[in-house]
Backbone bond lengths (Angstrom), bond angles and torsions (degrees), N, CA, C in turn:
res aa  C-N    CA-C-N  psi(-1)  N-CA   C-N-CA  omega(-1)  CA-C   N-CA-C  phi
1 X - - - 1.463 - - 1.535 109.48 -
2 X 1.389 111.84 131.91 1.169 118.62 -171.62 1.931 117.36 -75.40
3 X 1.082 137.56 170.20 1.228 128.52 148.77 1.550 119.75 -59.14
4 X 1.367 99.24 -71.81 1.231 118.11 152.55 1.355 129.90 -10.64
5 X 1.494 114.49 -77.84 1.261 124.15 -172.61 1.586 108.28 -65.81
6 X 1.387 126.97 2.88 1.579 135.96 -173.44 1.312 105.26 -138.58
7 X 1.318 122.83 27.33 1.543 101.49 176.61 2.079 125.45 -24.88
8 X 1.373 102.89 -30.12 1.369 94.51 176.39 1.233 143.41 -64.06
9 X 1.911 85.86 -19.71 1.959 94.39 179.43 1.770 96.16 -57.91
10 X 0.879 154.07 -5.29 1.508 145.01 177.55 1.336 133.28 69.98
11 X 1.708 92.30 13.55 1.839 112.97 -155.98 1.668 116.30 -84.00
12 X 1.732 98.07 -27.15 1.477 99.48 -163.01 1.173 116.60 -88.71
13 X 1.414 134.50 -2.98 1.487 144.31 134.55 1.216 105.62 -54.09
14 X 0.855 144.33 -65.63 2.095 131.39 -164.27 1.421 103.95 -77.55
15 X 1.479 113.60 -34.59 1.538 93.31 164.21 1.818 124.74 -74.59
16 X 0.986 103.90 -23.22 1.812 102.39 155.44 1.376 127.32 -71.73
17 X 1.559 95.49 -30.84 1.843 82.14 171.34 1.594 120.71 -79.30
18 X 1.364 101.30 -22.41 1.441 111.42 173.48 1.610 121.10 -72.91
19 X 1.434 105.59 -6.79 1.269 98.94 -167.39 1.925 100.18 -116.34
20 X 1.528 107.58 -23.72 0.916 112.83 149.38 2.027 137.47 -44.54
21 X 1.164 97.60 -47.21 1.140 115.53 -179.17 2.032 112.05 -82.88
22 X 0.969 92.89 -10.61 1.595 112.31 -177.77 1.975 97.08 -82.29
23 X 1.183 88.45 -62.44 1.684 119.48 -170.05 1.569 102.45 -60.29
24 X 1.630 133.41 -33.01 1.427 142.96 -148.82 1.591 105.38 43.59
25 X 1.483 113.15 32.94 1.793 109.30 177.88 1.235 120.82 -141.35
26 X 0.823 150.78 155.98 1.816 136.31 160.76 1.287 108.05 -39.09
27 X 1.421 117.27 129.24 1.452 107.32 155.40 1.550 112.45 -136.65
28 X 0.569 119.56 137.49 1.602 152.09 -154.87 2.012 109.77 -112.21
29 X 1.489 110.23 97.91 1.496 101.10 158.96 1.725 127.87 -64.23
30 X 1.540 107.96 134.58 1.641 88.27 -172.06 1.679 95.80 -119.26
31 X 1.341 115.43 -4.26 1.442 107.71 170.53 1.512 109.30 -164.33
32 X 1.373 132.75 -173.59 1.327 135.63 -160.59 1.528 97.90 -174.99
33 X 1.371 116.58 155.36 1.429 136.61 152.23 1.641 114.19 -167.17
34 X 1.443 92.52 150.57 1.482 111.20 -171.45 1.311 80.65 -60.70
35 X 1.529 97.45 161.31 1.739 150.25 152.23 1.320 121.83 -108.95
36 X 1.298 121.01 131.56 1.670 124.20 166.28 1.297 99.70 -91.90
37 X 1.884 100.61 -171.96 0.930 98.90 -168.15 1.749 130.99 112.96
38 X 0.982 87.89 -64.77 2.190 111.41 176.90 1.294 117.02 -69.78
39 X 1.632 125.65 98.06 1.480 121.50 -167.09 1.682 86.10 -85.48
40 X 0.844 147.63 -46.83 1.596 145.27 178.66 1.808 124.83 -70.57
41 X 1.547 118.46 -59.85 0.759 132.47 -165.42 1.619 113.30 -97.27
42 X 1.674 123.67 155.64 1.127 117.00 164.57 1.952 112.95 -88.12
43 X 1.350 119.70 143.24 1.018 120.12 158.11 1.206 145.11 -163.52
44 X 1.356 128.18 140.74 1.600 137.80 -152.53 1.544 102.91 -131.87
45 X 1.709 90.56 168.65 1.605 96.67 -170.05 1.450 86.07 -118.66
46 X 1.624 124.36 137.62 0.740 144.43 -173.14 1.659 121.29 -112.60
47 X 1.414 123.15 134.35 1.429 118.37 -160.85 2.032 102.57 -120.14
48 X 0.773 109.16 114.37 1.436 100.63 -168.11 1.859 92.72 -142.24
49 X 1.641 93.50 154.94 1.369 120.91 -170.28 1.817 106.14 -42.37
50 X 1.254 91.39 -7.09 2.007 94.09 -170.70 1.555 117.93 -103.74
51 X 1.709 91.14 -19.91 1.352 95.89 -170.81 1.863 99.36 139.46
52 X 1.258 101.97 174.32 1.788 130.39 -174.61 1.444 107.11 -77.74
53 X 1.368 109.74 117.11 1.718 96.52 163.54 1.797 95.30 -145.78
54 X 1.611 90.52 176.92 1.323 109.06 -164.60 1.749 105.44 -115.79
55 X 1.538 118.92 103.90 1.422 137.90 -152.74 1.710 101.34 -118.87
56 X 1.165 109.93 95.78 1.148 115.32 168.48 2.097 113.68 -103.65
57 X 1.621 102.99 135.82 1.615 90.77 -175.42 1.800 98.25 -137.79
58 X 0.935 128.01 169.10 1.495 143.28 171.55 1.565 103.42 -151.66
59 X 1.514 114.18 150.95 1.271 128.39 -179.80 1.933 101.37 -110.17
60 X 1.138 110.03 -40.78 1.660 129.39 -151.78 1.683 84.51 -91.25
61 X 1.044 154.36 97.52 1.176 145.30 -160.77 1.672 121.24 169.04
62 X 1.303 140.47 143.04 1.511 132.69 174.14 1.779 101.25 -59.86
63 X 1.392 112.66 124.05 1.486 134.25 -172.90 1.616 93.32 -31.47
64 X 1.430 122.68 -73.50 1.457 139.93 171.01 1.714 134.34 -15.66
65 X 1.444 96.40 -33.59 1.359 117.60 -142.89 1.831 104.28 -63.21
66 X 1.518 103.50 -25.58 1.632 92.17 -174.20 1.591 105.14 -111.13
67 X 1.377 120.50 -3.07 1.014 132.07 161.09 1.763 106.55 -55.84
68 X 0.952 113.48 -68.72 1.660 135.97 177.31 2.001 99.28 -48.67
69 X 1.183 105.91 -43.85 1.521 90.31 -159.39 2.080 89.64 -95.05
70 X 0.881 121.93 19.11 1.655 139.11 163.02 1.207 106.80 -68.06
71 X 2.043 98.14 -62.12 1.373 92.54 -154.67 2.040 97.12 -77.38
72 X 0.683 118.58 -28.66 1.834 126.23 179.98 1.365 81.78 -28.61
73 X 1.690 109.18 -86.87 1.098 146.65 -144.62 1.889 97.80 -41.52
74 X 1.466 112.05 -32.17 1.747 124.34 -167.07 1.653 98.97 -93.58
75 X 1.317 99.18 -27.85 1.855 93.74 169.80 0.949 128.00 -96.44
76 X 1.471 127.03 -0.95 1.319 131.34 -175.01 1.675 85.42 -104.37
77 X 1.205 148.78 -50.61 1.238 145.29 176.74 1.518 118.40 -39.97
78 X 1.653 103.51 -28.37 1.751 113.74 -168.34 1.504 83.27 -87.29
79 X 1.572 146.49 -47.14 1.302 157.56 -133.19 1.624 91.24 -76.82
80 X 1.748 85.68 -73.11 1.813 88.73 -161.87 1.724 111.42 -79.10
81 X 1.149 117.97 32.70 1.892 121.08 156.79 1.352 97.91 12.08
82 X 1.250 110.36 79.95 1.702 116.12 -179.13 1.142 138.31 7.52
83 X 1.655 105.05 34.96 1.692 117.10 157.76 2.015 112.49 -79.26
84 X 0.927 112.51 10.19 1.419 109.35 -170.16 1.483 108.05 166.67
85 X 1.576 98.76 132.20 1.882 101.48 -160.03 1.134 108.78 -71.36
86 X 1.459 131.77 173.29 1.246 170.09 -132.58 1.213 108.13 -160.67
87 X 1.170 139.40 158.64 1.514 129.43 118.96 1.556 114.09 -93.01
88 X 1.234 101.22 147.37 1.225 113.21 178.04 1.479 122.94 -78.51
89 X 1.634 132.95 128.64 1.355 127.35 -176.30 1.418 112.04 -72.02
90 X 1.254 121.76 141.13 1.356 103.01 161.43 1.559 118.40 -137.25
91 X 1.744 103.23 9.67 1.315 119.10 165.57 1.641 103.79 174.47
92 X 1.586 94.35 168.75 1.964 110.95 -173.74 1.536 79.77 -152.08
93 X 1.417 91.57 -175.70 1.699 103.80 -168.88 2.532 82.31 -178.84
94 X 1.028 105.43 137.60 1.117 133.05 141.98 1.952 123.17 -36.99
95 X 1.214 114.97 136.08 1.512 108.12 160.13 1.610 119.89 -62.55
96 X 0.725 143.49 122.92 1.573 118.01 173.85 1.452 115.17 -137.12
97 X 1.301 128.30 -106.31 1.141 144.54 156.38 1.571 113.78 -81.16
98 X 1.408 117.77 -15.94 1.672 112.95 172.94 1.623 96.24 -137.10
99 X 1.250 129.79 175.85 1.098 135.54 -170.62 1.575 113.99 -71.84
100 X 1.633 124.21 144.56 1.206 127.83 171.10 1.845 117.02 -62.65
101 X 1.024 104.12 150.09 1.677 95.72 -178.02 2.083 105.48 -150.45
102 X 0.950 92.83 163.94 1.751 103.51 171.27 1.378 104.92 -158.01
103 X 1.873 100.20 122.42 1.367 104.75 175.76 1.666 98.14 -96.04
104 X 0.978 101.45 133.66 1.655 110.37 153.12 1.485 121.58 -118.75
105 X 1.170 117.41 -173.61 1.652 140.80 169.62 1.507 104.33 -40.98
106 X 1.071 132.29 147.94 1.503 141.46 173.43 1.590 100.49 -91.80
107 X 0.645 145.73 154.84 1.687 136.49 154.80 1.630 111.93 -155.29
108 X 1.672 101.27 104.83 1.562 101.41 -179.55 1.730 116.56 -53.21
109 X 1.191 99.26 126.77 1.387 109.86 164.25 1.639 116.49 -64.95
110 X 1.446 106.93 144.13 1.465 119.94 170.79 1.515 106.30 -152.55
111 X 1.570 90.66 156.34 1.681 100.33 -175.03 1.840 108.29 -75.69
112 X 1.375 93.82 149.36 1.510 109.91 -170.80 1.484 104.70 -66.69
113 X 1.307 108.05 147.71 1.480 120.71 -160.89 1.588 93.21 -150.07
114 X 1.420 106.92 148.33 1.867 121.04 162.68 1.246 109.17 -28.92
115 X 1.354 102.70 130.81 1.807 117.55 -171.98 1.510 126.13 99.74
116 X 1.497 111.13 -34.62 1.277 103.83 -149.41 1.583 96.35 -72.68
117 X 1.358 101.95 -61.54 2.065 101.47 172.29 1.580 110.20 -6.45
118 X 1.504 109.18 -76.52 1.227 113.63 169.93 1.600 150.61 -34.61
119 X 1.952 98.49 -30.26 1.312 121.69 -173.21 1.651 89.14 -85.56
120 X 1.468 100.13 -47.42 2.309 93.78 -171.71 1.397 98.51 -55.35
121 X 1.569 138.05 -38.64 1.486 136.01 -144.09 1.753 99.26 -70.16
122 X 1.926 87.71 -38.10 1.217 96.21 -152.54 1.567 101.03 -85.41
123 X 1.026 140.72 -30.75 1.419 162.25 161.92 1.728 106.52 -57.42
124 X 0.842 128.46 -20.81 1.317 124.48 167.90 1.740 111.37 -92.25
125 X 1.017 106.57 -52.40 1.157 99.56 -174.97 1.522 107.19 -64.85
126 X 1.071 128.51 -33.75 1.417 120.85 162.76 1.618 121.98 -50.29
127 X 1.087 142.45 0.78 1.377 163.43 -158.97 1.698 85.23 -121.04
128 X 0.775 113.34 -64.14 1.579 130.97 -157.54 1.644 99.85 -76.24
129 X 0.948 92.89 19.08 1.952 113.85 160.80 1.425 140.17 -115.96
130 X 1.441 85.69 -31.55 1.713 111.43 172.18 1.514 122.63 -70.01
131 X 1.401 108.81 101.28 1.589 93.16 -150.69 1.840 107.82 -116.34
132 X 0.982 84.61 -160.58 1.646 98.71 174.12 1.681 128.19 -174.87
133 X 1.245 103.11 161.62 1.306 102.46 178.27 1.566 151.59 -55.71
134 X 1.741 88.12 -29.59 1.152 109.52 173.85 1.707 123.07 -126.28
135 X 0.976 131.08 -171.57 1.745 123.54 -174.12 2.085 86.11 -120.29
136 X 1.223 91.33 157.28 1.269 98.95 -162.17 1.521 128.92 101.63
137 X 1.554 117.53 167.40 1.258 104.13 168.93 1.813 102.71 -140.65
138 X 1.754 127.50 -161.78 0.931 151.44 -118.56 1.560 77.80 -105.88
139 X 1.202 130.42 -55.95 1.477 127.41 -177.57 1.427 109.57 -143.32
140 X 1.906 115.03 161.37 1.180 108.64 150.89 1.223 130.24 -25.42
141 X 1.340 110.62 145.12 1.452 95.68 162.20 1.969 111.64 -163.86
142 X 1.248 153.22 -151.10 1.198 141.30 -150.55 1.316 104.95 -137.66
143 X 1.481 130.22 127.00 1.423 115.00 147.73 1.464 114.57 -121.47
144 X 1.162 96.40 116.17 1.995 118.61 -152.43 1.790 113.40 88.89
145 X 1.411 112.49 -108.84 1.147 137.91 161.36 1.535 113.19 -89.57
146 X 1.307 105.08 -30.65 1.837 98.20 -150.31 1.842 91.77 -102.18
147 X 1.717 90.35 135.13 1.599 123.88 -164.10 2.039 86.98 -74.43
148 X 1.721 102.05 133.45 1.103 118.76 -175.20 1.867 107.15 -101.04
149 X 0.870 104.18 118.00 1.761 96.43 -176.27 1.924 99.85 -77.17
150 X 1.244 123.31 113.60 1.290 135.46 154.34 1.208 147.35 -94.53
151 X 1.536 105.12 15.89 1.154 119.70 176.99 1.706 109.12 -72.47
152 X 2.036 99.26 135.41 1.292 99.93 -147.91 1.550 99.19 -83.74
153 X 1.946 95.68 174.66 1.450 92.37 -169.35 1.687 92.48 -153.14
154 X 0.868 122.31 140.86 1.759 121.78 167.53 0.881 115.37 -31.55
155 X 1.899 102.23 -72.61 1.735 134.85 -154.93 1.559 94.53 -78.45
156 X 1.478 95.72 141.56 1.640 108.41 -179.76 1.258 100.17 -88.98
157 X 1.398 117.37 -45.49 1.576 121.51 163.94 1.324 121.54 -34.16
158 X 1.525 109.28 -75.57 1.675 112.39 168.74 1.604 118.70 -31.86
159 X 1.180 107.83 -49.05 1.357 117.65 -167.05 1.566 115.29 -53.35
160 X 1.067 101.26 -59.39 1.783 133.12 177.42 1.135 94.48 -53.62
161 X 1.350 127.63 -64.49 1.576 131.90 -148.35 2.181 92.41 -66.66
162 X 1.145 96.46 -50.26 1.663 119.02 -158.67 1.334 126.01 -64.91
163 X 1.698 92.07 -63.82 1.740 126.16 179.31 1.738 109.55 -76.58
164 X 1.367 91.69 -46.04 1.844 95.30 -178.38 1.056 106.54 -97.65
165 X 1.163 124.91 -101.65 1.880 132.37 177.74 1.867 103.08 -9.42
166 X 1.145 100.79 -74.86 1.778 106.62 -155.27 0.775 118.31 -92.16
167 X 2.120 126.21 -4.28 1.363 117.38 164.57 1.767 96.96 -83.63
168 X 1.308 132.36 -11.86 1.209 137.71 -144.54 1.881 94.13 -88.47
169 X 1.444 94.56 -48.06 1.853 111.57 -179.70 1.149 107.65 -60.54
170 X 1.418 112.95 -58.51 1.423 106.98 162.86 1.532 143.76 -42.91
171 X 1.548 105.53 -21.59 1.478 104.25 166.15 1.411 137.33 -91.00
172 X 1.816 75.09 -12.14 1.883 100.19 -160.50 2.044 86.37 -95.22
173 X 1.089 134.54 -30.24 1.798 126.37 164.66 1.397 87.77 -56.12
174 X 1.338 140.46 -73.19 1.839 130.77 -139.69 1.683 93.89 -57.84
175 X 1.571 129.48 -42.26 1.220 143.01 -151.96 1.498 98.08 -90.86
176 X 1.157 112.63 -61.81 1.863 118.53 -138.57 1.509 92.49 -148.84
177 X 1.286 130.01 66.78 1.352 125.26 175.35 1.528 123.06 -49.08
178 X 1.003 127.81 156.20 1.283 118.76 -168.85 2.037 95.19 -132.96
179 X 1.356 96.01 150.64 1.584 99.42 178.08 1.189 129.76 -49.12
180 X 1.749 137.37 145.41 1.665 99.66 -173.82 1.625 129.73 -78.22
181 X 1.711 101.30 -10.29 1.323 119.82 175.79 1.661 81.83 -55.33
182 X 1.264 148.49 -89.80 1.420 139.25 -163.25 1.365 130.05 -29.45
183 X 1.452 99.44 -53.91 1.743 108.71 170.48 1.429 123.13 -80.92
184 X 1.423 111.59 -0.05 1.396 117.38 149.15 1.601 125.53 -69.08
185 X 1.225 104.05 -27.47 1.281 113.50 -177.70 1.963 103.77 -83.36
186 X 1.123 104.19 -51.62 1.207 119.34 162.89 1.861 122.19 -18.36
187 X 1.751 87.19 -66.49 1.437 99.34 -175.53 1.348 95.17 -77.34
188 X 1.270 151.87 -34.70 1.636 133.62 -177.87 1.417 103.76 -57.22
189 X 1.435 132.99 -65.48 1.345 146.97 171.78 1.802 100.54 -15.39
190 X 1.440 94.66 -73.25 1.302 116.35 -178.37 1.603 97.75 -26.79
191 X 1.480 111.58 -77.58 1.305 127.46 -166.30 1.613 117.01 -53.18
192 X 1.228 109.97 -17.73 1.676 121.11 -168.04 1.807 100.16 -95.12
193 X 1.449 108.67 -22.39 1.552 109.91 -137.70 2.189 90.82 -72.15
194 X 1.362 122.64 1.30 2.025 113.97 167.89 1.411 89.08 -82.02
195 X 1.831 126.70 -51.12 2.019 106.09 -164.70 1.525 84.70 -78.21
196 X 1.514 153.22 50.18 1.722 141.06 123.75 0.825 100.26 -94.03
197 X 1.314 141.76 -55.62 1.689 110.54 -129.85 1.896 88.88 -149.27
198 X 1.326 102.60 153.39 1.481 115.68 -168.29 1.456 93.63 -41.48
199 X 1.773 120.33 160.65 1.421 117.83 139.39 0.919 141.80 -110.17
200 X 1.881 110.64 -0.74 1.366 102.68 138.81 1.493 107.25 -124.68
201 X 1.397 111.86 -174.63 1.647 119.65 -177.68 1.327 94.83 166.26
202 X 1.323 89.37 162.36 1.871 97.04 -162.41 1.387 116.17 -97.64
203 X 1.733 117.18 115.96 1.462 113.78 -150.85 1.563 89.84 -81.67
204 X 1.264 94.16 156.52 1.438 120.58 -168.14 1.409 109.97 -135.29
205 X 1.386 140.68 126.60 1.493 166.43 164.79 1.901 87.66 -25.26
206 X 1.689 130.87 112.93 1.647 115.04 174.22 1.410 84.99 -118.65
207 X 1.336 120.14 166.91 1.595 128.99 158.05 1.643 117.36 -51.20
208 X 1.417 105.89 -45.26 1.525 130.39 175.96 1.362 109.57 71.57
209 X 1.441 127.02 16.31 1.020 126.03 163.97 1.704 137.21 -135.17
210 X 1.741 93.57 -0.21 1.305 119.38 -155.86 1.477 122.16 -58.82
211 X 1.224 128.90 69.73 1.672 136.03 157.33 1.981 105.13 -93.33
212 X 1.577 86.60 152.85 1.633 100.19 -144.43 1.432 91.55 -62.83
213 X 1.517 145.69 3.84 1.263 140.71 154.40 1.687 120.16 -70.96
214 X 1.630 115.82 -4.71 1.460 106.13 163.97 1.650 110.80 -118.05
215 X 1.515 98.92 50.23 1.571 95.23 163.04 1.444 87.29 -152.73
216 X 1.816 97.66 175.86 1.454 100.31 -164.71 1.508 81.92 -153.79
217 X 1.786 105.40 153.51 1.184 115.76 169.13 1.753 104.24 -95.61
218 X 1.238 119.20 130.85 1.797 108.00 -178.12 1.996 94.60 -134.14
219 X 1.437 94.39 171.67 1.452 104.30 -173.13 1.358 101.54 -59.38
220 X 1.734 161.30 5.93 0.740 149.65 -140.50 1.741 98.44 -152.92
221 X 1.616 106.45 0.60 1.538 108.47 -164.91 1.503 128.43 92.60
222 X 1.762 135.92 145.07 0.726 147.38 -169.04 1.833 109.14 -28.75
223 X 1.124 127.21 129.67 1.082 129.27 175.91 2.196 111.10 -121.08
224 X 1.419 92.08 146.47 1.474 91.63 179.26 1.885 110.72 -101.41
225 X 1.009 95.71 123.05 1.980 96.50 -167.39 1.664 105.78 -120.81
226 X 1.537 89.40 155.90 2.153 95.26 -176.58 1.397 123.72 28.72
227 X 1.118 92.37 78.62 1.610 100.16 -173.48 1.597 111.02 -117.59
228 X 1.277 136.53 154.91 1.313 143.37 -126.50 1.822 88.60 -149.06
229 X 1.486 129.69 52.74 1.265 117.24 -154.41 1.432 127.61 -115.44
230 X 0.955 134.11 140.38 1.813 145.67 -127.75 1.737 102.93 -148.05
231 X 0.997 104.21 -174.04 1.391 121.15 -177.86 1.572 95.79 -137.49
232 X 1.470 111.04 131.71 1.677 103.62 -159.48 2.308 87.54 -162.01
233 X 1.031 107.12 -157.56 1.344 133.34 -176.68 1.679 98.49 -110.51
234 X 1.352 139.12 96.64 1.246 128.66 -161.09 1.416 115.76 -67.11
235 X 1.382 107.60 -1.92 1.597 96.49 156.18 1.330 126.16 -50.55
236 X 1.104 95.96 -51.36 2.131 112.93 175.59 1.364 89.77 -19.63
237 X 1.777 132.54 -66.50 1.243 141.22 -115.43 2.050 92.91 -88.43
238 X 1.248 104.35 -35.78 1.489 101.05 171.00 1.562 124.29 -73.70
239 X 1.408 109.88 2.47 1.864 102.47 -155.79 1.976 73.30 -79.85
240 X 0.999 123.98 -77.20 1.036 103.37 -159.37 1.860 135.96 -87.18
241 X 1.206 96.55 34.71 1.625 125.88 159.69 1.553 117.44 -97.13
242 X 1.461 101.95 -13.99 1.780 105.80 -173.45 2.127 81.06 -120.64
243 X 0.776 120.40 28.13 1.332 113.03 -175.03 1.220 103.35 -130.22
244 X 1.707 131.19 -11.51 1.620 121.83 167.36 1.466 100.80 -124.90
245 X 1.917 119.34 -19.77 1.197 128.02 -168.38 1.888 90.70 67.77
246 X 1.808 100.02 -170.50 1.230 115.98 -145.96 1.334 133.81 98.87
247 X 1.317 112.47 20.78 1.295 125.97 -163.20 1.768 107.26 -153.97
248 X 1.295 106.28 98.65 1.760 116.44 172.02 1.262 128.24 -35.39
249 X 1.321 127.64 130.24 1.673 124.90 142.98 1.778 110.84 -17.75
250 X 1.477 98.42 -53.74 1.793 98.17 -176.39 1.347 104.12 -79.75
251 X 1.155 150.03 -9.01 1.454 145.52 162.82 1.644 97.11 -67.59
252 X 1.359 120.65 -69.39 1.342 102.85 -176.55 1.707 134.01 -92.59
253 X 1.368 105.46 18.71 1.566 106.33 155.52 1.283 101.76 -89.91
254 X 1.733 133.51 -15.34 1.259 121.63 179.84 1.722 102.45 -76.05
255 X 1.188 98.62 -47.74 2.022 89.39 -169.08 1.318 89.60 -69.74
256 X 1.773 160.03 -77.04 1.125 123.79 -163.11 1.516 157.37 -21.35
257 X 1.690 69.02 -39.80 2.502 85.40 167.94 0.884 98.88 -111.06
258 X 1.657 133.13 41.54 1.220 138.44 131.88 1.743 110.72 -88.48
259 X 1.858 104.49 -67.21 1.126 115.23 174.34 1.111 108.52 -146.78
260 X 1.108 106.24 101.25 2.140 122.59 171.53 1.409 104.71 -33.91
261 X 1.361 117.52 124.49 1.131 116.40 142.48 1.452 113.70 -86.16
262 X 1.927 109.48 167.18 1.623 124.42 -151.82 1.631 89.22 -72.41
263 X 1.254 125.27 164.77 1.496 129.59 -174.53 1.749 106.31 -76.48
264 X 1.094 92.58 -21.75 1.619 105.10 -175.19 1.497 123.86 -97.24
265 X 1.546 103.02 9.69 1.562 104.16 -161.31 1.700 117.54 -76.81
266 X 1.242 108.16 -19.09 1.721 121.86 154.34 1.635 121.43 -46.54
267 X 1.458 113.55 -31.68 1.372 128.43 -175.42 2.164 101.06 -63.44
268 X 1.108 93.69 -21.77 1.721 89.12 -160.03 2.081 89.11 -125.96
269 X 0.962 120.12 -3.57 1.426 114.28 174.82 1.419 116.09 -70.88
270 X 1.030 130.34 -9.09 1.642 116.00 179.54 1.976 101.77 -98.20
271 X 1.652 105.79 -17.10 1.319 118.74 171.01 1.384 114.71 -65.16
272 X 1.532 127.26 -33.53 1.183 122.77 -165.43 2.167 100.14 -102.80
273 X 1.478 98.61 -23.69 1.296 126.07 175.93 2.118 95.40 -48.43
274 X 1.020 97.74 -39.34 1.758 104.66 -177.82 1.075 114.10 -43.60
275 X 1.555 107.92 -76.45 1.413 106.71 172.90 1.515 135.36 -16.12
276 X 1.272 98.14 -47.40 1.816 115.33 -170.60 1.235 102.28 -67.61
277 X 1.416 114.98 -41.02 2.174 125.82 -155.19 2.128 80.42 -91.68
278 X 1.182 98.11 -31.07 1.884 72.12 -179.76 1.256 106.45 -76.48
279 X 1.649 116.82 -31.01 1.661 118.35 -171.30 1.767 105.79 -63.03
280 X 1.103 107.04 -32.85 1.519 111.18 -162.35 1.874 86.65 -92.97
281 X 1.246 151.16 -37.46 1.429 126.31 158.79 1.530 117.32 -49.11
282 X 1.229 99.59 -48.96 1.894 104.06 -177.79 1.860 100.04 -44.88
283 X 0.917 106.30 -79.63 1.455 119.51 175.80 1.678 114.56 -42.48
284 X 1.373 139.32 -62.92 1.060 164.29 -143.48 1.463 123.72 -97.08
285 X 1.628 109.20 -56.15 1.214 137.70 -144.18 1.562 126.15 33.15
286 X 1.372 127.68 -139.60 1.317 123.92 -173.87 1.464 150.48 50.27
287 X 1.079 146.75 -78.87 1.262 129.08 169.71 1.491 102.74 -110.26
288 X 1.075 127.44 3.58 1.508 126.91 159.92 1.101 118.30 -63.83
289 X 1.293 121.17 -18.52 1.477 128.40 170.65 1.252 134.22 -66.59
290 X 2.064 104.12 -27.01 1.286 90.59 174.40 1.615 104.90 -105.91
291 X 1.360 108.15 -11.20 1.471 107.68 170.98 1.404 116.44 -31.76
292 X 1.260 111.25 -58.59 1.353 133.00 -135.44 1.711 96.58 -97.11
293 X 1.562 118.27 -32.03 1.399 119.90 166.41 1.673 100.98 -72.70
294 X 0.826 141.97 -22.37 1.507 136.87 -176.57 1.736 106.87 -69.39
295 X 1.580 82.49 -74.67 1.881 95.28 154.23 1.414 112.77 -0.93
296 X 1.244 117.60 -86.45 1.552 154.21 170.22 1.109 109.12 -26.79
297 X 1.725 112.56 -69.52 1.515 115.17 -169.37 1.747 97.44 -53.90
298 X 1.612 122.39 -41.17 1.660 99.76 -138.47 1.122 110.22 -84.36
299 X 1.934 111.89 -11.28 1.287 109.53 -176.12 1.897 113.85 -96.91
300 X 1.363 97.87 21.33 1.793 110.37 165.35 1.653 114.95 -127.49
């Protein structure tokens, strides 16, 4: 959908004033065209007196949603210290009375060529350094549609068990109830999930959303895109990279002799893998349902 062709969405004034005010100059859109690609969002590449950027907007959406994926977008930029691209923000806007939007960086796409596998492996794991004290981040925020609770927490355990797992059950009963023979199983899991998984470990900056549809190869090298991103146990960051695949042997012998993962970190990946198969029933429904109870059963 064009700008153009909708003058009514009401967008291409606030994205000029926003980009104006970014710029300290007038800036002026002088053309637009759709983008594929976007199972959620609309988006076009935009040509303006300043230069090319990449303007994605939705109206039908949580008010927040590109506000939130801004700030990702500004911490993952501080993370990867120009071992591995970013796009750059150069505005968000709120839902309001006209549609929410986020301009970022344009970045021409090009087909993947020798190295690049290697450059994401190695570029991620550099992210996967940037750390912090606590698990969680600065605000709610989305992976897909569904609202991520980030309120911070020491325990990686707690966190997982609380923030992911059990705020997740909790949304998916109001939505998509599940049998109680299931959420019995549920709540044992629940109860087991400190003898799984470390309770502490040092949270680390993840994408939190990374299947090989939120990265892109561009003329400038592998780039990391729409990302949903937290401070977590960077295992989290593989459950759902080993959950669609899209990701090389040479992608991850490159991030290892960057930053080893534990020899054992496969042992707890179909555990953190949960999250995703409940996110995608919440959202989805259907055979995620029994995936994700299987899931459940093997690790109780």
């Amino acid at each position: 959908m064009s700008l153009f062709q909708n003058k009514s969405l009401g967008i291409e004034e606030e994205v000029e004033k926003a980009l104006s005010k970014k710029f300290g100059k007038d800036v002026k859109i002088q053309s637009s065209g759709s983008l594929g690609g976007g199972c959620i969002n609309h988006a076009s590449k935009i040509k303006t007196n300043v230069g090319e950027f990449f303007l994605k907007w939705n109206a039908n959406c949580a008010a927040d949603i590109f506000l939130r994926e801004a700030e990702s977008l500004k911490e993952m930029n501080k993370a990867a210290n120009g071992e591995i691209l970013v796009p750059e923000v150069y505005a968000s806007k709120m839902v309001d009375n006209t549609p929410g939007f986020l301009v970022q960086e344009f970045l021409p796409p090009r087909y993947s060529k020798a190295g690049d596998d290697e450059k994401l492996g190695a570029g991620l794991a550099v992210i996967h350094k940037y750390t912090n004290k606590n698990n969680g981040f600065y605000n709610d925020n989305y992976c897909g549609a569904t609202q991520q609770n980030n309120r911070w927490n020491k325990s990686w355990a707690e966190f997982f068990r609380d923030n992911r797992l059990g705020f997740l059950l909790d949304l998916i009963q109001d939505e998509r109830p599940l049998p109680a023979t299931e959420m019995q199983a549920y709540e044992k899991l629940l109860a087991r999930i400190p003898t799984l998984i470390p309770e502490e470990s040092t949270p680390v900056l993840i994408h939190g959303d990374l299947w090989s549809g939120n990265y892109m190869i561009t003329e400038k090298g592998p780039a990391l895109i729409d990302p949903a991103s937290y401070y977590a146990d960077r295992e989290m960051e593989f459950a759902i990279m080993t959950m669609f695949g899209g990701f090389s042997q040479r992608f991850y012998d490159a991030y290892n002799s960057v930053n080893p993962l534990f020899s054992d970190w496969r042992d707890r990946n179909q555990l953190y893998q949960l999250y995703h198969v409940l996110n995608h029933y919440y959202l989805f429904g259907g055979g995620y349902q029994s995936q994700a109870y299987q899931i459940a059963r093997y690790y109780i």
